[in-house]
Backbone bond lengths (Angstrom), bond angles and torsions (degrees), N, CA, C in turn:
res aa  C-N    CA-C-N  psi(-1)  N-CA   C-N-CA  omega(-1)  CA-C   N-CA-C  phi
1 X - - - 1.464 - - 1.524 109.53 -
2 X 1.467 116.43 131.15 1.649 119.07 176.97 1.659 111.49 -82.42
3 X 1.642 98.82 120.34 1.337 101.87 -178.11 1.696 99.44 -88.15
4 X 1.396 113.97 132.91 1.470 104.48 -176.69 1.987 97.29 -138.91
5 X 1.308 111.98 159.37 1.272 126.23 174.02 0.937 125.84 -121.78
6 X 1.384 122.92 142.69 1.614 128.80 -158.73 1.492 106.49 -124.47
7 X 1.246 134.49 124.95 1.814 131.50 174.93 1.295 98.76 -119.43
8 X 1.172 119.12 130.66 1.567 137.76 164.66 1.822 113.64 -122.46
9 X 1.826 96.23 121.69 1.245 91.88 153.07 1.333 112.96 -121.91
10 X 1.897 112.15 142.70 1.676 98.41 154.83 1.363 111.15 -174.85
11 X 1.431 118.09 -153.36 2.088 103.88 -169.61 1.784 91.04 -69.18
12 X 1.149 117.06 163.87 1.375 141.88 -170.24 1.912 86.51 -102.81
13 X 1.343 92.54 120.10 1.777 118.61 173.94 1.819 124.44 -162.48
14 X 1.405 100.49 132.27 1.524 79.77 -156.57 1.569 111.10 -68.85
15 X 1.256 95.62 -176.70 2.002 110.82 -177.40 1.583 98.15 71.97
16 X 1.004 153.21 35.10 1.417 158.76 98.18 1.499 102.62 6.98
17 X 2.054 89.63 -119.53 1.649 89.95 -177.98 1.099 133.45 -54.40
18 X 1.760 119.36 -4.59 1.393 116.85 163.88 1.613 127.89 -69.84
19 X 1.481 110.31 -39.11 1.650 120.71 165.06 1.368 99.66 -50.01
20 X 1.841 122.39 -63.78 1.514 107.85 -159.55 1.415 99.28 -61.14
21 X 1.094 122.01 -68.60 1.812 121.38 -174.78 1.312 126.38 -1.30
22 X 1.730 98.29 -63.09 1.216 125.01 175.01 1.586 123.61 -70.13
23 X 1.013 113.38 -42.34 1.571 119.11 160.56 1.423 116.21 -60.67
24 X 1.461 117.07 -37.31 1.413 115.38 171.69 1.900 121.92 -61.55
25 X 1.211 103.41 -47.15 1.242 115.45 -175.55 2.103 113.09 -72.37
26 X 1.130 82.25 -26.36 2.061 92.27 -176.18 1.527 102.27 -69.11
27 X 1.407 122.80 -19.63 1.399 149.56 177.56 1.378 118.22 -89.16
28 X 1.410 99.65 -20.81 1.614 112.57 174.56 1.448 113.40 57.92
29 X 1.551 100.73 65.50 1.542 116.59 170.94 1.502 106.05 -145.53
30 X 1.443 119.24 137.59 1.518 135.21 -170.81 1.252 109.11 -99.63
31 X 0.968 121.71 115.12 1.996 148.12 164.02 1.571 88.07 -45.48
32 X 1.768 120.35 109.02 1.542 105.04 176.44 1.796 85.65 -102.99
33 X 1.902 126.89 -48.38 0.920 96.95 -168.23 1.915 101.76 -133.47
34 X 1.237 121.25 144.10 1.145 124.70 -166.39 2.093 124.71 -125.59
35 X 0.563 74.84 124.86 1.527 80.09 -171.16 1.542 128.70 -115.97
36 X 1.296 146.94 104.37 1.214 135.86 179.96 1.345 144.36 -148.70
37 X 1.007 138.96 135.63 1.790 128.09 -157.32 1.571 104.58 -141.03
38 X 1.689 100.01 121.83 1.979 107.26 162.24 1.872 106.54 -89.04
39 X 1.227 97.68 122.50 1.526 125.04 162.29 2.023 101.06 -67.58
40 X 1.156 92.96 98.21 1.734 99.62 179.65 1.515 109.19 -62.51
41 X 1.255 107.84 -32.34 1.666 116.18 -158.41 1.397 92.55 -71.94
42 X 1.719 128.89 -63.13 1.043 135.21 179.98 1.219 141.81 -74.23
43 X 1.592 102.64 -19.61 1.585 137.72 162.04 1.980 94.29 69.62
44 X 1.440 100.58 56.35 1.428 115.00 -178.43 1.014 88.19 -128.96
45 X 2.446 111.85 152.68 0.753 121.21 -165.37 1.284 102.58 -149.72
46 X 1.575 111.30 139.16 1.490 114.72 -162.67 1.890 113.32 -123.31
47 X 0.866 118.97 111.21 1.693 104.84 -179.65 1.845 104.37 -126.96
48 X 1.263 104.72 163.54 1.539 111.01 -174.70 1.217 105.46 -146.29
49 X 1.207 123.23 86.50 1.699 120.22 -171.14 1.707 110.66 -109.68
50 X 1.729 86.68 132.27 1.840 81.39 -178.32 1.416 101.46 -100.76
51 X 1.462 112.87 163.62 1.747 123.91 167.95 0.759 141.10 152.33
52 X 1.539 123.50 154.23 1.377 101.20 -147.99 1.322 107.50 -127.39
53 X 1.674 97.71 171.32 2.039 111.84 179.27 1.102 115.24 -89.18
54 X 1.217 106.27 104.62 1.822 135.24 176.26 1.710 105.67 -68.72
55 X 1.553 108.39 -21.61 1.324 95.49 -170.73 1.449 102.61 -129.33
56 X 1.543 122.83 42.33 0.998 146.09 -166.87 1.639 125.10 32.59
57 X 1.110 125.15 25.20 1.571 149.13 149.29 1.868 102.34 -10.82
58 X 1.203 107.10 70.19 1.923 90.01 164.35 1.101 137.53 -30.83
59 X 1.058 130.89 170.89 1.761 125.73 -173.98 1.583 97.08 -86.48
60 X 1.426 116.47 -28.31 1.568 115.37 175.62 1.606 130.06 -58.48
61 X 1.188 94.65 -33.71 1.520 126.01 -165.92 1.709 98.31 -71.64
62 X 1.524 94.63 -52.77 1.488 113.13 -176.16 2.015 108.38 -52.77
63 X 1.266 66.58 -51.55 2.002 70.67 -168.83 1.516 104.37 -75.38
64 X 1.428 108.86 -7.44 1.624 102.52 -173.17 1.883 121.70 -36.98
65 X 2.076 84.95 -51.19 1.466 117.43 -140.55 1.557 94.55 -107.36
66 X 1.073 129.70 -17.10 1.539 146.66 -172.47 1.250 115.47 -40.82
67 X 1.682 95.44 -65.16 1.518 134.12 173.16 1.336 101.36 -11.94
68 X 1.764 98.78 -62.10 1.925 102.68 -173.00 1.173 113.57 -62.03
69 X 1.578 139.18 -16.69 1.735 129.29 -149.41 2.161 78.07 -110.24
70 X 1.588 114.18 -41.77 1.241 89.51 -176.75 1.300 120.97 -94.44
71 X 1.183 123.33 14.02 1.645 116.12 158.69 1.300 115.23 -88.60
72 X 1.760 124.41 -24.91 1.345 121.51 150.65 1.301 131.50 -51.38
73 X 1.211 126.31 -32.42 1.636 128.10 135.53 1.244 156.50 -129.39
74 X 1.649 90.00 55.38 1.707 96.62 163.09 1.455 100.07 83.50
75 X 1.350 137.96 19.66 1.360 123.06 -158.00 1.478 102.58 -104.28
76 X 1.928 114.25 140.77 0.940 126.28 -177.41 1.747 101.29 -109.86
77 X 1.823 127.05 96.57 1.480 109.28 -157.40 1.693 73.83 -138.92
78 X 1.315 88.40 175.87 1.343 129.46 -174.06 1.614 128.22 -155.58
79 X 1.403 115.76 114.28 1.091 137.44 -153.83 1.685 116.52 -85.45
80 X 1.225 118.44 52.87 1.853 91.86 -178.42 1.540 151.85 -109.99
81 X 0.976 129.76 -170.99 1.083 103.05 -161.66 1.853 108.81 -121.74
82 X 1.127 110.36 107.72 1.599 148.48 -160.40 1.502 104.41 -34.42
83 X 1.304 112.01 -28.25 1.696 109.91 -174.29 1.509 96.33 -102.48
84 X 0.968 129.42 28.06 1.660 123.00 -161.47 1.159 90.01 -110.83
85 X 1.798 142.45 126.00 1.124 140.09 171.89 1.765 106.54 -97.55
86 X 1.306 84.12 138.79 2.087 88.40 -168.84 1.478 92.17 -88.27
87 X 1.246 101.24 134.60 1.358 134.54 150.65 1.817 116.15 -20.22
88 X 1.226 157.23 127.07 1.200 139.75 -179.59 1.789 98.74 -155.61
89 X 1.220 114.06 127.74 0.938 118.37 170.34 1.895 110.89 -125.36
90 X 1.623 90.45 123.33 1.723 97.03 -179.20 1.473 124.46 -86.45
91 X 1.530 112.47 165.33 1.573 105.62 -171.38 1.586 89.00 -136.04
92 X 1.623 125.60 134.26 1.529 130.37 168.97 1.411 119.65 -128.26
93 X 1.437 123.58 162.04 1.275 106.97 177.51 1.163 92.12 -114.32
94 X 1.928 127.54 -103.61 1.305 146.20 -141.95 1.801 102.19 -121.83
95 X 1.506 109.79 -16.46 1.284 105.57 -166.60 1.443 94.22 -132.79
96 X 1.704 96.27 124.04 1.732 102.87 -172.64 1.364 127.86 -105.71
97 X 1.215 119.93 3.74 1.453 120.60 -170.51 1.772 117.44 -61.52
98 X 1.183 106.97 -38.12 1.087 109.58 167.15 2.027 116.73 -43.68
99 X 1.619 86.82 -70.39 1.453 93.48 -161.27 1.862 98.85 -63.50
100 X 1.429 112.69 -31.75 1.831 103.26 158.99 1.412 125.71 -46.73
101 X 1.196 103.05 -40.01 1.813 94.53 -172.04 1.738 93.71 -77.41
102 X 1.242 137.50 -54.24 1.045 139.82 -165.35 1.609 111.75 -62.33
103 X 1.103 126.93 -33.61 1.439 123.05 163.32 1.251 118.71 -66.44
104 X 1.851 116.14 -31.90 1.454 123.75 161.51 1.495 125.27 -59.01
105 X 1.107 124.07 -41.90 1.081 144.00 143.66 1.524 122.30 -15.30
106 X 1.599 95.80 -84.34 1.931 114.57 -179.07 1.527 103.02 -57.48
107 X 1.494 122.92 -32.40 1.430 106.29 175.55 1.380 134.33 -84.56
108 X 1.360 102.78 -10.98 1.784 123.92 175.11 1.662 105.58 -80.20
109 X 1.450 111.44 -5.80 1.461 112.63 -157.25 1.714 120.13 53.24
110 X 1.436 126.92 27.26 1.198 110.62 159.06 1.627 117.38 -77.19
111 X 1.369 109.41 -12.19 1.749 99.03 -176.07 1.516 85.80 -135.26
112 X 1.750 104.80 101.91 0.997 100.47 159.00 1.849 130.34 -104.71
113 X 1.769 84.43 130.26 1.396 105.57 -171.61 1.598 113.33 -143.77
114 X 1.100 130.42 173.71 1.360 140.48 168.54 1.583 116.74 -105.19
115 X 1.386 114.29 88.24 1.931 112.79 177.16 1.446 95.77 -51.92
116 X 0.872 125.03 104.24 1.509 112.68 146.64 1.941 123.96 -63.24
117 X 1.116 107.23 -6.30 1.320 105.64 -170.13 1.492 125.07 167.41
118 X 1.286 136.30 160.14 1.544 119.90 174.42 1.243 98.15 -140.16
119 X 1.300 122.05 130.05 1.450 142.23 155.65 1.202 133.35 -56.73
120 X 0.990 136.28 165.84 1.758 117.64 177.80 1.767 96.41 174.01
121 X 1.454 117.33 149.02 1.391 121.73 -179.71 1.364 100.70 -119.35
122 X 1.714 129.13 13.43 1.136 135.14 -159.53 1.886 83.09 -155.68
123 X 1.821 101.50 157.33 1.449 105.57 177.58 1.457 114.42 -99.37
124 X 1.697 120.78 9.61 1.446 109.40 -139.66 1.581 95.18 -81.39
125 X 1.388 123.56 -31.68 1.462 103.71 -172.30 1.621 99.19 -102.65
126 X 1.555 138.95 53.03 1.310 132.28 176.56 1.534 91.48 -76.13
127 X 1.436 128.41 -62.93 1.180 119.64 -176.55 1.669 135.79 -44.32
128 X 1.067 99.87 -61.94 1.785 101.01 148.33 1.572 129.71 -37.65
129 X 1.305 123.65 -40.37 1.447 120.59 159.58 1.472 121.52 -71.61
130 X 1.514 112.93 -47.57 1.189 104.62 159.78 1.412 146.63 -36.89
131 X 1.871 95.48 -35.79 1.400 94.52 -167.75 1.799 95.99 -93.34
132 X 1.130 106.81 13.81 2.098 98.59 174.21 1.373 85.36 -121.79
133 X 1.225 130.46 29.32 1.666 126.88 132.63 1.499 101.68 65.34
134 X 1.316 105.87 55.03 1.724 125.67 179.83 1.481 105.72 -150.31
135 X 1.379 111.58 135.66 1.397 120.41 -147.91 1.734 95.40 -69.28
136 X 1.507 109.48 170.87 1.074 104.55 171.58 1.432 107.99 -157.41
137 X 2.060 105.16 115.79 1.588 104.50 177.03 1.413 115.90 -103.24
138 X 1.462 122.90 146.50 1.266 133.33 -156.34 1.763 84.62 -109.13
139 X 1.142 118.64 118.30 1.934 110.20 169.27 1.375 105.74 -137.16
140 X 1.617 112.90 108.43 1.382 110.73 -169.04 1.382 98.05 -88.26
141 X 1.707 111.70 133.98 1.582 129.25 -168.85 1.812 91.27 -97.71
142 X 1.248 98.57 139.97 1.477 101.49 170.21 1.767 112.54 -161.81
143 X 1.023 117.13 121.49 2.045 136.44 -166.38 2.061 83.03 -15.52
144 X 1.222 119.03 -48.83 1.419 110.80 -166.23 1.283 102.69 -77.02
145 X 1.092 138.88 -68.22 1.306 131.11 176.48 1.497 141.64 -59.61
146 X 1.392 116.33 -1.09 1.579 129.37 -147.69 1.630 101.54 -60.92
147 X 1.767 111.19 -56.27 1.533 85.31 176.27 1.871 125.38 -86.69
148 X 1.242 115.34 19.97 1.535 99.73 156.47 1.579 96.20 -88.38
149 X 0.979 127.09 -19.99 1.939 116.88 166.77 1.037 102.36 -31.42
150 X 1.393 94.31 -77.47 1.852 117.84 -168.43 1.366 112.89 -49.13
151 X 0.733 111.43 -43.34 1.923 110.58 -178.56 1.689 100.62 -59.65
152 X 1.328 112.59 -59.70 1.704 117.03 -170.76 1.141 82.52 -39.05
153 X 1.551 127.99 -76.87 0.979 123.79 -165.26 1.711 141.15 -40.16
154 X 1.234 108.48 -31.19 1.113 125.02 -175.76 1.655 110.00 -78.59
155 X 1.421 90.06 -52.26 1.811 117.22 168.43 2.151 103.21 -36.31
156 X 1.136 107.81 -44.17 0.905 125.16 -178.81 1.712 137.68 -78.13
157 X 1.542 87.34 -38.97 1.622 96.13 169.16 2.243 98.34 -71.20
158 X 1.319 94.68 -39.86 1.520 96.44 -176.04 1.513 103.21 -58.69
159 X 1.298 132.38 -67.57 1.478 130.13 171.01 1.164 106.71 -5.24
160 X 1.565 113.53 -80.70 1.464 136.92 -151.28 1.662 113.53 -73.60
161 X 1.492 110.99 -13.44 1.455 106.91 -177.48 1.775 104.96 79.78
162 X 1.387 126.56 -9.54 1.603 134.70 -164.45 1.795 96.17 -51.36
163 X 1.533 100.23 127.72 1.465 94.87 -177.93 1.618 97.88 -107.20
164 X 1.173 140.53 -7.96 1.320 135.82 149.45 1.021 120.40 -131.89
165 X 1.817 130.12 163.81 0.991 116.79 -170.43 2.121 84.65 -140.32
166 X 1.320 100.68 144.79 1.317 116.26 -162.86 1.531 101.59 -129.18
167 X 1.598 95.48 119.00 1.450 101.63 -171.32 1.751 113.67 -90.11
168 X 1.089 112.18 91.21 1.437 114.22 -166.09 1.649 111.47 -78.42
169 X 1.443 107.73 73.90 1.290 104.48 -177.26 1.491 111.67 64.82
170 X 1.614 111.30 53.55 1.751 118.43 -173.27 1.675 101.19 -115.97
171 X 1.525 110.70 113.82 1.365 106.82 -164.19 0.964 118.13 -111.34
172 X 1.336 128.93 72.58 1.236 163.29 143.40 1.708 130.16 -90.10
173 X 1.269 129.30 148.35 1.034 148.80 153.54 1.260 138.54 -29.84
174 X 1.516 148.74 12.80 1.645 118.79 -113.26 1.721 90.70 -98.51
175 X 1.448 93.01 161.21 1.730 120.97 -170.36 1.576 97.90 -56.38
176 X 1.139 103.53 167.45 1.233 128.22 -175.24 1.746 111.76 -86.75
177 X 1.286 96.83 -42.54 1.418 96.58 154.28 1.145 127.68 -68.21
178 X 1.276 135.51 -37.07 1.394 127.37 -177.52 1.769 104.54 -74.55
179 X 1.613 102.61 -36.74 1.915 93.59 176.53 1.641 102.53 -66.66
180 X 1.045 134.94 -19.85 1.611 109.36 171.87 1.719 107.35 -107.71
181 X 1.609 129.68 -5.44 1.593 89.70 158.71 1.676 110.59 -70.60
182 X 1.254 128.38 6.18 1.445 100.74 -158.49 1.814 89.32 -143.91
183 X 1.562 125.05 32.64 0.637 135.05 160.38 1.952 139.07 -23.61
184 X 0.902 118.93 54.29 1.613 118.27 -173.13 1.347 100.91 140.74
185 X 1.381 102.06 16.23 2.140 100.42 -171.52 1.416 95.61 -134.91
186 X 1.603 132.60 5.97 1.385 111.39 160.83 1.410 102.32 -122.80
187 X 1.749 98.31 153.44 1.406 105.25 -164.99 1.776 88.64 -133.72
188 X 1.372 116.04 123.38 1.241 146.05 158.95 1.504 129.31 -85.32
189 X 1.615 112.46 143.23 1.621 111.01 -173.54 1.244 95.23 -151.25
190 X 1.667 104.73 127.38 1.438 104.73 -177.61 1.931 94.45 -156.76
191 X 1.518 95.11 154.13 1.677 91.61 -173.33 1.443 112.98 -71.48
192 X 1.385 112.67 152.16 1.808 132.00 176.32 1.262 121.89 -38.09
193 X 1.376 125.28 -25.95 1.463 152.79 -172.68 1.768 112.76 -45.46
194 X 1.692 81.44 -24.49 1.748 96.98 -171.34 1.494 108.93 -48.19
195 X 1.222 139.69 -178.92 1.515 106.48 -58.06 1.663 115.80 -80.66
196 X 1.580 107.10 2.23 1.437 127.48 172.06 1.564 107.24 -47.55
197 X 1.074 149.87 -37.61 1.398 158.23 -169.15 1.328 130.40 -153.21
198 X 1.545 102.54 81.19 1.421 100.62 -173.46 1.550 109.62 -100.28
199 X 1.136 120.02 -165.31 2.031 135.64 168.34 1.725 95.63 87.56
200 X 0.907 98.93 -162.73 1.614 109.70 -143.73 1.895 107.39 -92.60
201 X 1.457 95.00 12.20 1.419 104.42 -172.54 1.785 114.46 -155.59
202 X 1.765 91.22 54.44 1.520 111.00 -173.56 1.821 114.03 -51.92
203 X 1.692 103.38 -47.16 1.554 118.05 -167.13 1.928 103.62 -63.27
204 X 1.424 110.23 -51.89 1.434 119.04 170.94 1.615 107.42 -57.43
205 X 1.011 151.76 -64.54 1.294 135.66 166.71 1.785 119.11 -43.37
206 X 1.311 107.34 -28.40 1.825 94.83 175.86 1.232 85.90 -80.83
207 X 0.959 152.11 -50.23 1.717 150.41 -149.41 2.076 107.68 -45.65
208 X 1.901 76.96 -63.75 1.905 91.30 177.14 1.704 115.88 -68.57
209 X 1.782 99.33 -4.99 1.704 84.44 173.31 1.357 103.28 -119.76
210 X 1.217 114.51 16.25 1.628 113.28 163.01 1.351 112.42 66.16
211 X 1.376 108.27 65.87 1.892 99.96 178.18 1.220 106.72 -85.37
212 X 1.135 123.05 -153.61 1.603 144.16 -156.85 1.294 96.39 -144.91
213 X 0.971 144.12 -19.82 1.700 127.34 -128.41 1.918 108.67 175.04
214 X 1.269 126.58 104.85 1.457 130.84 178.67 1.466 89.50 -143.09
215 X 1.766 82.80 146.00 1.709 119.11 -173.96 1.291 113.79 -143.99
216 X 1.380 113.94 -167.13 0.863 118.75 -174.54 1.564 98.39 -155.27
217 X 1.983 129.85 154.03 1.138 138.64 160.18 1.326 121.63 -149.33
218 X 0.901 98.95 128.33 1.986 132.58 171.96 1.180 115.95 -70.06
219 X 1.286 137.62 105.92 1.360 148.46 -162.34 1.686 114.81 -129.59
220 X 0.889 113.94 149.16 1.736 122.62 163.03 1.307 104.29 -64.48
221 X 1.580 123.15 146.02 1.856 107.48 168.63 1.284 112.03 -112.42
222 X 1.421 107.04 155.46 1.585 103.02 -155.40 1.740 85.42 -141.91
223 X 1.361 113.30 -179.86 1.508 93.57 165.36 1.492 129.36 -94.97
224 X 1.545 97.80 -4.19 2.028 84.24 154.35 1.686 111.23 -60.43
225 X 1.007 106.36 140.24 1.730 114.00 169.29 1.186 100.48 -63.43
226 X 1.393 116.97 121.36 1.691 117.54 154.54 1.703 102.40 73.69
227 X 1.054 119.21 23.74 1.415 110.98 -177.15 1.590 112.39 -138.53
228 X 1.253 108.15 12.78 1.492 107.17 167.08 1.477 123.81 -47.84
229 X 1.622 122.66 177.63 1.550 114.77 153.81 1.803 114.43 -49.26
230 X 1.380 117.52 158.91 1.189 121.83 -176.59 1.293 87.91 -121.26
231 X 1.837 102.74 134.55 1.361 122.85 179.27 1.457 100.15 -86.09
232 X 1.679 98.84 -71.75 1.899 103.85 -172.75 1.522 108.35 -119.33
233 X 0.971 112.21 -168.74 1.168 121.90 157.22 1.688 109.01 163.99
234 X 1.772 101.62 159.40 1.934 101.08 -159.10 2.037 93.17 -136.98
235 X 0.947 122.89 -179.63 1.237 129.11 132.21 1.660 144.74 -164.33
236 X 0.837 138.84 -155.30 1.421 118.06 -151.36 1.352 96.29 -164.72
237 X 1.389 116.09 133.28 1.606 151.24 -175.42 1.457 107.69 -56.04
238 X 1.450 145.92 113.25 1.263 126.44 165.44 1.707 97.47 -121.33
239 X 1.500 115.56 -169.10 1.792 110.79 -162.74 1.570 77.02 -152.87
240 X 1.471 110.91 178.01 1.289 146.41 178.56 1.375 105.04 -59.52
241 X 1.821 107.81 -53.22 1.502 118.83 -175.99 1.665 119.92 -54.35
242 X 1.382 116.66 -22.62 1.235 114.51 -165.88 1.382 128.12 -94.67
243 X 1.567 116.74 156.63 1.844 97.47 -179.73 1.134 138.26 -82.54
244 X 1.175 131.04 172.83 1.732 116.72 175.63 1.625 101.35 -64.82
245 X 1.756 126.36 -14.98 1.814 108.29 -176.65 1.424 92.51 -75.78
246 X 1.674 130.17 -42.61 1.251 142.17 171.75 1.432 106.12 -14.59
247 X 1.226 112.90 -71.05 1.767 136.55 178.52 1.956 101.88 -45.35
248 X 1.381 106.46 -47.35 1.247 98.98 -166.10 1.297 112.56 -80.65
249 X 1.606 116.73 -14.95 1.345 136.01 -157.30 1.756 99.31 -88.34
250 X 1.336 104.32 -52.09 1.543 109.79 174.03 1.518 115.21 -75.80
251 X 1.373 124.88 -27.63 1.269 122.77 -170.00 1.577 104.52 -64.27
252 X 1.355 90.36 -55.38 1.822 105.03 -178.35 1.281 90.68 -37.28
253 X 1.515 127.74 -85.17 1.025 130.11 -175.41 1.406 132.78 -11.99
254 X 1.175 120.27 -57.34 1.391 129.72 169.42 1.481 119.23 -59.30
255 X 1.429 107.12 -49.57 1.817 117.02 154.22 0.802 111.49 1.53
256 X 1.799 97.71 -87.52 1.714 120.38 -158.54 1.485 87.42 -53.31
257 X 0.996 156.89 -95.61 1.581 163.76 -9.68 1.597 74.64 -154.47
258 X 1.215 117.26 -77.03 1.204 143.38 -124.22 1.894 91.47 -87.94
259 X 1.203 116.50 -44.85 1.742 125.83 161.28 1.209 116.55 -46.09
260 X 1.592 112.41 -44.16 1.746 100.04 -165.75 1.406 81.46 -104.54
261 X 1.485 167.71 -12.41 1.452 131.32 131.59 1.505 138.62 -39.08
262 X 1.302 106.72 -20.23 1.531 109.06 175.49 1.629 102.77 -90.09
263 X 1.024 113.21 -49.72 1.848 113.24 155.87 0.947 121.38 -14.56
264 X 1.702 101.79 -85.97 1.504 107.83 -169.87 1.614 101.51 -69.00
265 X 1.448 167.57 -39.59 1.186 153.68 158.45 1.552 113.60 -51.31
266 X 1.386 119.69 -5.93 1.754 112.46 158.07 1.870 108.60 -86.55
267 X 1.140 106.60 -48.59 1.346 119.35 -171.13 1.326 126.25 -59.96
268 X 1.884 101.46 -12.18 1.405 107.87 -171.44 1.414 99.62 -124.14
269 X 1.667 100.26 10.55 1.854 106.16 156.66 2.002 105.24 80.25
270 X 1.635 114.59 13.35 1.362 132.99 -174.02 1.749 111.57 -79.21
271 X 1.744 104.35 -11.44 1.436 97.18 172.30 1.541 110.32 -120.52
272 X 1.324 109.23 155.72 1.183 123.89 175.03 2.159 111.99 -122.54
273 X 1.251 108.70 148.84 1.414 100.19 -169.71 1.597 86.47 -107.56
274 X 1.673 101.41 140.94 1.765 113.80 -178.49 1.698 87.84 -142.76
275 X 1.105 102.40 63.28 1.661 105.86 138.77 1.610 86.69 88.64
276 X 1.214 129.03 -131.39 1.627 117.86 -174.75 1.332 113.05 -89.54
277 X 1.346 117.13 9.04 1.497 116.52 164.02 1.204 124.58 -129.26
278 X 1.114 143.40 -174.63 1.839 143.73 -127.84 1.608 96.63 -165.86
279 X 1.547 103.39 117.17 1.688 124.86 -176.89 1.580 85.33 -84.41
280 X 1.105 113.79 131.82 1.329 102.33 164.91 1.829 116.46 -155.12
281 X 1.610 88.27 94.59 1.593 112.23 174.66 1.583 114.44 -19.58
282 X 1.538 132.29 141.94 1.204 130.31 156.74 1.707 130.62 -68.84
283 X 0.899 113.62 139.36 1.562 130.15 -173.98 1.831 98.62 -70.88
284 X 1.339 106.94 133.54 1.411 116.05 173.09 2.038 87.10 -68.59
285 X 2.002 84.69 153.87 1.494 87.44 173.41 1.603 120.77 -42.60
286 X 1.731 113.76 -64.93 1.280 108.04 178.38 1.215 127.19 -39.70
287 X 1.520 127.97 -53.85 1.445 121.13 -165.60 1.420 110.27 -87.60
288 X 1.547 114.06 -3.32 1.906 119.48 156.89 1.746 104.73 -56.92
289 X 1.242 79.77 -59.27 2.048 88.59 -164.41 1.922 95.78 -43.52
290 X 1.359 115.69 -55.21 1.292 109.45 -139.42 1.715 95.29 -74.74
291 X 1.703 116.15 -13.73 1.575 91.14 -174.82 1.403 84.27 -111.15
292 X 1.306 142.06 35.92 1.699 135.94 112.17 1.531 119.35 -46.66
293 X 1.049 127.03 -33.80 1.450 124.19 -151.98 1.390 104.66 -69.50
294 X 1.451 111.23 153.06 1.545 128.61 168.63 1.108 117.78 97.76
């Protein structure tokens, strides 16, 4: 049986999930899990329903007839198909924990995806990608060159088919053009500190002002810096007793954590974008646990 998923956005009006329901089932496919929320303010409406064809109904077939239930209301949806692993191509600079846990991850099968590739403007982890037998381009970014960067780059996500690209601690800038051709397909992780502690040594400045409390958040990138929708975000307890590496030791920590949850809830099609913020459906127990792991 094809397990497939459906995302709809659009104005909030009733007989909605009753048309899809009903269109689903006349097709002879069962709603196993369903999820959905109206934005009052905006009077927008978001649903993500998984389920599958019991009576072997293609995904073609499905979308054939659709057309009619979402031009009857306005519906902006998307049809996919549940075993299909998306394409992802990563970008790193100097600091790897991220892109470590996440390669740990993709090989245990808790995040299942397809690397198409890893980026880097620095060589330090070429060997490490290499050796999990995933390509690896070195593109040194520099104020004169930045958009022939971007183009390789782009040149490249097009090559590869990469339907997101996940900045695993990639410390760079990117254009404003490149955050809106690829709008809702890059996913960023950077510590909580924002905009209280910025430059290249965020954890050592909370240290000398003595916080309580460091995190980390996963965002969509947009061309405000750091101000996209927010996918996830976690944080973590520190005390008087501990050091500023302490800070860097747990922060990282939360990073990783907090990256391959916003992942795995893009990858499994659980967010929706509502203007500068991010609907973002709950994870069945199993596929919570597995992008916990490690």
């Amino acid at each position: 049986m094809k397990h497939m998923i459906l995302t709809v956005v659009c104005r909030s009006t009733r007989g909605i999930v009753a048309a899809i329901s009903s269109y689903l089932a006349d097709l002879g496919c069962n709603i196993i899990d369903s999820s959905q929320f109206t934005d009052l303010e905006t009077g927008k409406f978001f649903v993500r329903i998984s389920f599958i064809s019991e009576m072997g109904t293609s995904q073609a077939e499905i979308e054939q007839n659709f057309a009619e239930v979402a031009a009857k209301f306005g519906l902006d949806w998307k049809l996919h198909d549940a075993a299909e692993r998306m394409k992802v191509l990563l970008m790193v600079s100097r600091f790897g924990h991220c892109l470590n846990d996440l390669l740990y991850r993709w090989k245990i099968g808790a995040l299942p995806i397809d690397i198409v590739g890893v980026v880097s403007n620095h060589f330090d982890y070429q060997k490490v990608v290499v050796n999990h037998d995933i390509p690896f381009h070195h593109i040194k970014v520099t104020k004169e060159n930045k958009l022939q960067a971007e183009a390789r780059i782009m040149d490249m996500v097009e090559q590869s088919g990469a339907e997101l690209i996940v900045l695993a601690r990639y410390m760079q800038v990117l254009s404003d053009d490149m955050c809106s051709k690829m709008s809702g397909k890059i996913i960023n992780i950077h510590h909580s500190f924002l905009p209280s502690f910025k430059g290249a040594n965020p954890y050592k400045q909370a240290y000398e002002r003595g916080v309580k409390l460091i995190g980390a958040t996963a965002h969509y990138v947009t061309a405000d810096l750091d101000e996209g929708p927010i996918i996830e975000q976690d944080t973590a307890r520190v005390t008087h007793a501990q050091s500023a590496s302490d800070y860097v030791a747990i922060g990282r920590d939360v990073e990783s954590q907090v990256l391959a949850r916003a992942i795995h809830a893009h990858i499994h099609h659980r967010t929706l974008i509502n203007g500068n913020r991010a609907v973002v459906f709950p994870a069945s127990p199993g596929s919570y646990a597995s992008a916990r792991m490690g």
